[in-house]
C-alpha positions in Angstrom: -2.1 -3.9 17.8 -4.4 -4.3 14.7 -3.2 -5.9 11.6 -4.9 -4.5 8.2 -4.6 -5.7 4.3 -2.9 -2.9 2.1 -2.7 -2.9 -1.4 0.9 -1.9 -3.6 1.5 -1.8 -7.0 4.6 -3.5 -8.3 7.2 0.0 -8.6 6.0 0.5 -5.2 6.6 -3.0 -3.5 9.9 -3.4 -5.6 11.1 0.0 -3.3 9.6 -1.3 -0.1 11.8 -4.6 -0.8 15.0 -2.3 -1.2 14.2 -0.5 1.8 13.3 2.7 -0.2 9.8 3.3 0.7 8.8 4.5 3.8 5.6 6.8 3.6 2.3 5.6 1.6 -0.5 8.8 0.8 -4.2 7.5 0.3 -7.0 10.4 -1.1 -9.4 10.1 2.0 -12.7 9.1 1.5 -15.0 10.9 2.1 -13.1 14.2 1.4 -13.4 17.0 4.1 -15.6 19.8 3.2 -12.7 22.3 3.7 -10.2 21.2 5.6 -8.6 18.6 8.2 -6.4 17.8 10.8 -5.4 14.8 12.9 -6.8 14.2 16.2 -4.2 12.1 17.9 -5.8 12.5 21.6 -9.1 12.1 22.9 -10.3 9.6 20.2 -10.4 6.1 19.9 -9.0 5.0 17.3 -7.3 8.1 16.3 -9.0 10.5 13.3 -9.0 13.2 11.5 -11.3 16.3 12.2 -13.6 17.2 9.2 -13.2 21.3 9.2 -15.9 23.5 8.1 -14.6 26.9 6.8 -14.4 28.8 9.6 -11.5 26.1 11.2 -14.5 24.3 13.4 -14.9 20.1 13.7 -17.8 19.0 12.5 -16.9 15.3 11.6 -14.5 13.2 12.3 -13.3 10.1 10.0 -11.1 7.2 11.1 -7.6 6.5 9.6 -8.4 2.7 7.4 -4.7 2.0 8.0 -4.9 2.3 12.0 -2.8 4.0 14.3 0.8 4.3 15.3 1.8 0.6 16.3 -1.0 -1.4 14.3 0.3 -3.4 11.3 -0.4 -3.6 7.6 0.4 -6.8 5.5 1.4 -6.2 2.1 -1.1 -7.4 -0.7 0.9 -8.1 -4.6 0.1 -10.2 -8.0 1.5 -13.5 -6.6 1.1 -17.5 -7.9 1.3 -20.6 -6.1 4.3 -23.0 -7.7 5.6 -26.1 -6.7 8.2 -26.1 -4.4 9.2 -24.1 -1.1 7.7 -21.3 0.0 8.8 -17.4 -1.5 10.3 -18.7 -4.4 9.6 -19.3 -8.6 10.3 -23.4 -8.8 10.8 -24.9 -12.7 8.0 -27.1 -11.2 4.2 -26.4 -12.2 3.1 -23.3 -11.8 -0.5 -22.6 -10.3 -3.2 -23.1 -12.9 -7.1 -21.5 -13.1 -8.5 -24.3 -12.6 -6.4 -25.2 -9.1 -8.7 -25.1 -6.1 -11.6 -25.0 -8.2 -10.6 -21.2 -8.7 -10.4 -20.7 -4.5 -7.9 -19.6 -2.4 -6.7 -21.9 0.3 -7.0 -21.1 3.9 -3.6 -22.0 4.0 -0.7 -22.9 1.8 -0.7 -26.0 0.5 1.7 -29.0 1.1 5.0 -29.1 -1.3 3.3 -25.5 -3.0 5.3 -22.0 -2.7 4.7 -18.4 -3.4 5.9 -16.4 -6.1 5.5 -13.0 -7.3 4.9 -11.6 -10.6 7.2 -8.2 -9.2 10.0 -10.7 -8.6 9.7 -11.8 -12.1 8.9 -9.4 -14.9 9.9 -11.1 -17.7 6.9 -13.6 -16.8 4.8 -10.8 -16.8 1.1 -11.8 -18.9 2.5 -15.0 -18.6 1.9 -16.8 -15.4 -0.9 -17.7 -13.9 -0.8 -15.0 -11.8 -3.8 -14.5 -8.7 -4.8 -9.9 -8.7 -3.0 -8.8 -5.3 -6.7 -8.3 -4.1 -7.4 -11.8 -3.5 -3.7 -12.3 -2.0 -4.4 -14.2 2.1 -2.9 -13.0 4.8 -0.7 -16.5 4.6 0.8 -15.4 1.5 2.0 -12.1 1.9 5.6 -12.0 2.6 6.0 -7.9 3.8 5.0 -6.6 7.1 4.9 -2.9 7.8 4.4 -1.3 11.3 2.5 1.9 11.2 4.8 4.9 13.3 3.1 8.5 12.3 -0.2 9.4 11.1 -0.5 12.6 9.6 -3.3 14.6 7.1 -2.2 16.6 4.3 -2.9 17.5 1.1 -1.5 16.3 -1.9 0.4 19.1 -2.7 1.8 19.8 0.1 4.4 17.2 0.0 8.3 18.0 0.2 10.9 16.6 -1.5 11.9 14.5 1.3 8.8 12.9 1.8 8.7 12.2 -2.3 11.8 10.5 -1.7 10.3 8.2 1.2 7.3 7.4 -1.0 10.0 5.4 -3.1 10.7 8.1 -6.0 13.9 9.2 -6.3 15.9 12.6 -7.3 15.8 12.3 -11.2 15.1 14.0 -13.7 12.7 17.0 -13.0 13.3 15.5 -9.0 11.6 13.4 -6.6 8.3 15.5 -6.2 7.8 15.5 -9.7 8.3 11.3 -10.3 5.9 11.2 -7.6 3.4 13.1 -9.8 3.9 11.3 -12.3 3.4 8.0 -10.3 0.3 9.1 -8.8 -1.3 9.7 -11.9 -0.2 6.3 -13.1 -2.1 5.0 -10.4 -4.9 7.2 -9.5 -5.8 8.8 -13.2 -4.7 11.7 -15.3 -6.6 13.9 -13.3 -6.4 13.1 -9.6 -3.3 15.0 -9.2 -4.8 18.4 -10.2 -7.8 17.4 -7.7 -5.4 18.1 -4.7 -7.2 15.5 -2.4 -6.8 16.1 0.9 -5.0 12.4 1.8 -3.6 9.9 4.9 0.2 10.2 5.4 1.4 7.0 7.0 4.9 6.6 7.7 5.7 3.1 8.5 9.2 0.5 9.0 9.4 -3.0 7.6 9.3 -5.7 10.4 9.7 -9.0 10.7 6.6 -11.8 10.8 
């Protein structure tokens, strides 16, 4: 089992917390030249085959997230506060200049963890650390990866809309995820039809 860093934005890890959010797509990089499929056999770790246009391998590319059984720890906008840990104290929050602007190896003695999706009305106001530099000691979700799949964006079903977090409102689940993945990825990466990673994962325990 491998754990891996993986980056949410703050709709997506408020539906991971209330257990909505099962499945995560990522575009792949680099794209296939026409098409793809997942080798789940006979590689190690497993990949997807690069397809020319006749249906024939002629690349493979390895999943970033890992395989079926590997972990990924969830990366948000957090802040370091007085107090216990994975909770917002009335104490002093975490300033610039604390650490000399570094992130501990560890976390600090009589210094907790909050996080700016926990607390929107402090939004732009804390002093809050970009979910990129976020340690491993910080994050408070764990997700074990269970299916692996390629696919292109289009091709997703209502169902698996719904497990992305987005729910049946509206103009439905498909279309909030449109909408969400343009939020995210840019007015016109939906239209691009990227073929992308489907991983399906549950939320354990550390």
């Amino acid at each position: 089992m491998k754990e891996r860093p993986i980056l949410f934005s703050g709709p997506m890890v408020r539906a991971l917390v209330e257990g909505r959010k099962t499945q995560t797509r990522r575009a792949m990089k680099p794209q296939p030249v026409h098409g793809a499929e997942y080798a789940a056999k006979g590689f190690e770790p497993p990949c997807a085959l690069h397809l020319d246009f006749y249906g024939n391998p002629i690349g493979t590319h390895t999943c970033p997230y890992g395989a079926p059984g590997d972990r990924l720890w969830v990366r948000e906008t957090w802040a370091l506060v007085r107090g216990g840990a994975y909770q917002r104290s009335s104490g002093d929050y975490d300033d610039p200049s604390f650490f000399e602007g570094k992130v501990p190896d560890a976390r600090p003695a009589g210094w907790g963890v909050t996080f700016q999706n926990e607390w929107p009305d402090l939004d732009g106001t804390g002093p809050w650390r970009p979910s990129i530099h976020m340690p491993r000691w910080a994050s408070r979700l764990t997700l074990e990866v269970t299916e692996v799949r390629v696919q292109r964006l289009h091709d997703i079903s209502s169902a698996d809309a719904c497990a992305e977090g987005c729910v049946e409102v509206g103009h439905g689940a498909r279309a909030n995820f449109q909408a969400l993945w343009k939020t995210i990825n840019g007015p016109d990466s939906w239209d691009a039809n990227p073929w992308c990673w489907c991983i399906s994962f549950k939320r354990v325990e550390r």
